[in-house]
N, C-alpha and C positions, 0 to 999 in steps of 0.2 A: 366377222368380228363379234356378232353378237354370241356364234355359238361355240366359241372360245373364251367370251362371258360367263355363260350357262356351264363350261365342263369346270373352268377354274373356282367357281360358285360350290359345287357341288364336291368338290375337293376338299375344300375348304370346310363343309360342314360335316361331311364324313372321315374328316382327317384323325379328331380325336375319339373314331366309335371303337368298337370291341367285337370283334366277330369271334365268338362263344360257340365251344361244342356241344355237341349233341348226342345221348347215347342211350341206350335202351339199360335201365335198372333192371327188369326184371320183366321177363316174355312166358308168356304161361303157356304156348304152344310148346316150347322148349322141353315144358316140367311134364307133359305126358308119358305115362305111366308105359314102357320100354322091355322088362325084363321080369319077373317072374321069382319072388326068393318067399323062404320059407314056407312054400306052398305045391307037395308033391300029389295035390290031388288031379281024376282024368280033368282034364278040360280045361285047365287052372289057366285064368287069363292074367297078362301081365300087371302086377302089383306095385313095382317100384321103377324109379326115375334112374338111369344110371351112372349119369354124372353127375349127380347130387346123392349116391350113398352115401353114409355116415355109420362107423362101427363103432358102439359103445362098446362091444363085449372087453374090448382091449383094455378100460379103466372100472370095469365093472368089480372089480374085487375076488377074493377069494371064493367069497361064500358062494359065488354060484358057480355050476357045474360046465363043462363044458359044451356036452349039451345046450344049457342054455342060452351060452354066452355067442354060440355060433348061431342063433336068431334076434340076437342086439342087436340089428341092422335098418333102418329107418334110411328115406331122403324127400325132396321136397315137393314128390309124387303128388298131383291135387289132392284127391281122397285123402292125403295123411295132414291136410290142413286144417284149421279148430278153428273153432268159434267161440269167442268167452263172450257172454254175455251179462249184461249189467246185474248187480249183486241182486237188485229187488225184482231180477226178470228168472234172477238162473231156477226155474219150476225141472222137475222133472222131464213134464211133456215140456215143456219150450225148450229144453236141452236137446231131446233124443230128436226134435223136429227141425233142429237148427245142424247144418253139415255141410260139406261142398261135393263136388262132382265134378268127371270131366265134361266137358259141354260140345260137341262136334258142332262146330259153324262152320256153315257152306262157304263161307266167304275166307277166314281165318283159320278153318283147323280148328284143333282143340284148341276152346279155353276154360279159364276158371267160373265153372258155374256154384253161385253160393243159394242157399235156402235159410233163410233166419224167422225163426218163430217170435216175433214180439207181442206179447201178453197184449187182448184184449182191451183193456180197461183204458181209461183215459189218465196214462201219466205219463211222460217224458222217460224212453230207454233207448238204450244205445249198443251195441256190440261191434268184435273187435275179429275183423280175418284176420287171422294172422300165420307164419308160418310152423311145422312143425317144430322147429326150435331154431334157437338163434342163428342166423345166417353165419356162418363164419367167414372172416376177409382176411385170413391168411392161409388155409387148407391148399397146399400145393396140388400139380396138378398128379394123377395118379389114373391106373387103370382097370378098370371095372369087369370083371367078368359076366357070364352070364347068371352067375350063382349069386352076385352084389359081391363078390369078395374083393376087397379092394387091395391093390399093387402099389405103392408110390412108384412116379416113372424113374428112370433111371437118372436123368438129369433134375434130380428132386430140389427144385432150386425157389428158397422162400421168396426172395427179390423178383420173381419174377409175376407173369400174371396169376393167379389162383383159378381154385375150379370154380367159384361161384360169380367169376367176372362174365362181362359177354353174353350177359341178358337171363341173369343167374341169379340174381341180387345184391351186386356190388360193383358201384363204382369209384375205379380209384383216381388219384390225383383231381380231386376237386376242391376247386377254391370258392367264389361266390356262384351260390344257384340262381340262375335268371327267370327259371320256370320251372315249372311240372306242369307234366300231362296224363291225362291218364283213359285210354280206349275201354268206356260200357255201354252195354247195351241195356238200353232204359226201356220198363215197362210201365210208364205213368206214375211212380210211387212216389209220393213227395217226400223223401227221407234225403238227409245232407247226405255228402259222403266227405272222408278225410285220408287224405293218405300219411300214414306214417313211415319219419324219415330216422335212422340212426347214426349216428355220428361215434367217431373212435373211444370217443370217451364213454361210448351205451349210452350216453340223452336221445332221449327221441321226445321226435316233436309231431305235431299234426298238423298237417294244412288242411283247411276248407279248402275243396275242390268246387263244389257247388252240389245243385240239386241233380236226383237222376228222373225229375219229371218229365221226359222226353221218351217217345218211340223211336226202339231201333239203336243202331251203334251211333256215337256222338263222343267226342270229344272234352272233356271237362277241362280245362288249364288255370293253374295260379301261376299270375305276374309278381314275380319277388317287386315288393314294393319300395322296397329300402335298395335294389337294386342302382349302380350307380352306371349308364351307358357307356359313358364319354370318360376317357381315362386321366384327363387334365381336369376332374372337377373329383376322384377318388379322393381320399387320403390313403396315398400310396407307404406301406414298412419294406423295412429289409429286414428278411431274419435269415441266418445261417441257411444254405444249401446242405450240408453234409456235416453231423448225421442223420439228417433228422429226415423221418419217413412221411411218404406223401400221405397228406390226408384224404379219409374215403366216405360215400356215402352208402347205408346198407336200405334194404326194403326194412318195414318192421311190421307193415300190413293194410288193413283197409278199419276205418268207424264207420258204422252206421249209424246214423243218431235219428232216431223216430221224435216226433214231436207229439205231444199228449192232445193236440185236437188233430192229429192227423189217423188216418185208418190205422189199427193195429193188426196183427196176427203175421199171416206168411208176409215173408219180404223177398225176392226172387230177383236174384241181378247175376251177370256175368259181364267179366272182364277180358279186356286180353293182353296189354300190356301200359306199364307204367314207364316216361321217358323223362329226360333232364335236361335241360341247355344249362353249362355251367361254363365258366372261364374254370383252365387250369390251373392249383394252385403252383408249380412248378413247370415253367416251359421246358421241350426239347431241346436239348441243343447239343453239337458235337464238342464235348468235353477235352481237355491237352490228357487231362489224366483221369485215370479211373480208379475214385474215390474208392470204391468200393472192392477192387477185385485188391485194394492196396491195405484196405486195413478192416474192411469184413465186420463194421459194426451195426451196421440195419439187417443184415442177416443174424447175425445173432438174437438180436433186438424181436426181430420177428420171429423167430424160432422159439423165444420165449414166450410173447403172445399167443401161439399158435399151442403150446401144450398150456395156456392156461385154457384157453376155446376148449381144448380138446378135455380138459378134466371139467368147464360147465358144463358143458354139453354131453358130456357122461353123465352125470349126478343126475339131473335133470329126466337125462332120457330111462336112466336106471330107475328113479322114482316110480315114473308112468310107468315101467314094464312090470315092478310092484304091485302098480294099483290096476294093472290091466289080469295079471294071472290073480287078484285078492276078488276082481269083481267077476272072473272066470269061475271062481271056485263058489262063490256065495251062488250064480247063478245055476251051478250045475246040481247046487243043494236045494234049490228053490222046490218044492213039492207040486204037483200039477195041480189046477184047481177042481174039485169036485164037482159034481155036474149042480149041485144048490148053486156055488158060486160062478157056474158058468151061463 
């Protein structure tokens, strides 16, 4: 009797909880560098990611040449990732000394190893990993060659998953976050870390994760505090199922925030992936009819989001390809230095 007390007890308290998913944002083992483009030299080791290519050439405009246009091609390869750094830190040397790398761990495989230069001096700077350019969450899926040229697959279908799902930088149908977590390997540096999240509407926000003063891989997690467990103490809405598309959550990068009585100069950390417990904002369920195969409005919908993604993320990348062939050319003018100045 009593332990027919205890199972009805325990019923009873876990009747109104929430059992929440869980799913990998963004896996940096994934983003290792795979296939080899714009690079016909002997030896040339591989350069780019290949399920994260991205072809500007195709919005890049008239002015440039074909040629050109057939090495727009960029994906979210580690080495193609930046570091922007606080406006009073961005020096010359704290630029060219701040970069990331793939990092081989014996335990994990490759992950994201970061190197950040913060300025000496005693003031408070911060800097920002972030991705080569904006993750997009609705790039359908598509196929990659060896050369990066990319195929849409034959079943090019927007509604369905996208290539940057699946531990890529996007997750979709999410309603409240219960957590984040995030796997680094701490080298004693008392610097905060924050992960930044993106939301459909491009707000992004930052969580304190914590400090990565610890040796070795470790664990950093924020408890959504406003989180609500128990679903009888929510304030529960109803809004329209149909048309309206699932909402999603994007990576948008890592802060580093040094404190001004903390050590400055190198900052050395690697990652290896960032995860989520979220409830879904839309459950499964087997439907009488199919909304969508009946009147085709979230496909649309997203097929319109999809060539806006696609013409920032040209502009954007066409900029940089500017300022990369303008700082090509100034450097190739640069005069060697005389042996006085050497």
């Amino acid at each position: 009797m009593k332990r027919i007390f205890i199972l009805v007890t325990v019923a009873l308290f876990t009747a109104g909880a929430v059992f929440a998913d869980e799913a990998v944002l963004i896996d940096f083992a994934k983003l290792a560098a795979d296939i080899t483009v714009n690079d016909d030299s002997d030896g040339a080791k591989p350069n780019e990611n290949r399920r994260t290519m991205m072809d500007y050439g195709t919005v890049a405009g008239g002015s440039f040449t074909t040629e050109q246009k057939q090495v727009m091609k960029t994906s979210l390869a580690i080495t193609n990732w930046e570091i922007d750094l606080a406006s009073s830190s961005r020096t010359v040397g704290n630029v060219a000394r701040s970069y990331t790398s793939e990092a081989p761990s014996k335990q994990y495989g490759t992950v994201l190893g970061v190197r950040i230069h913060f300025p000496v001096e005693p003031f408070n700077s911060w800097a920002i990993i972030r991705p080569p350019f904006d993750i997009p969450a609705y790039e359908a899926q598509a196929e990659v060659d060896d050369d990066g040229n990319i195929q849409p697959a034959e079943d090019n279908d927007f509604t369905g998953p996208s290539r940057f799902e699946d531990g890529y930088g996007v997750v979709k149908n999410v309603g409240a976050i219960k957590s984040v977590a995030v796997d680094v390997y701490g080298l004693n540096f008392p610097h905060g870390l924050s992960t930044i999240l993106v939301d459909p509407q491009g707000n992004k926000k930052s969580i304190f994760m914590g400090y990565v003063n610890f040796d070795g891989w470790g664990e950093l997690r924020w408890e959504n505090p406003q989180y609500v467990q128990a679903i009888r103490n929510r304030d529960l809405r109803i809004y329209p199922l149909y048309p309206e598309a699932t909402p999603f959550v994007k990576f948008g990068g890592f802060l580093v925030q040094r404190d001004a009585a903390r050590e400055g100069g190198d900052f050395i950390g690697y990652f290896r992936d960032v995860k989520i417990i979220y409830d879904k904002a839309v459950l499964d369920t087997d439907r009488d009819i199919d909304d969508e195969a009946l009147w085709g409005i979230i496909r649309d919908r997203e097929t319109a989001k999809k060539v806006y993604e696609m013409e920032q993320f040209g502009h954007d990348q066409v900029l940089r390809y500017l300022e990369n062939q303008k700082q090509a050319t100034e450097n190739s003018f640069t005069p060697a230095p005389t042996t006085d100045q050497q």
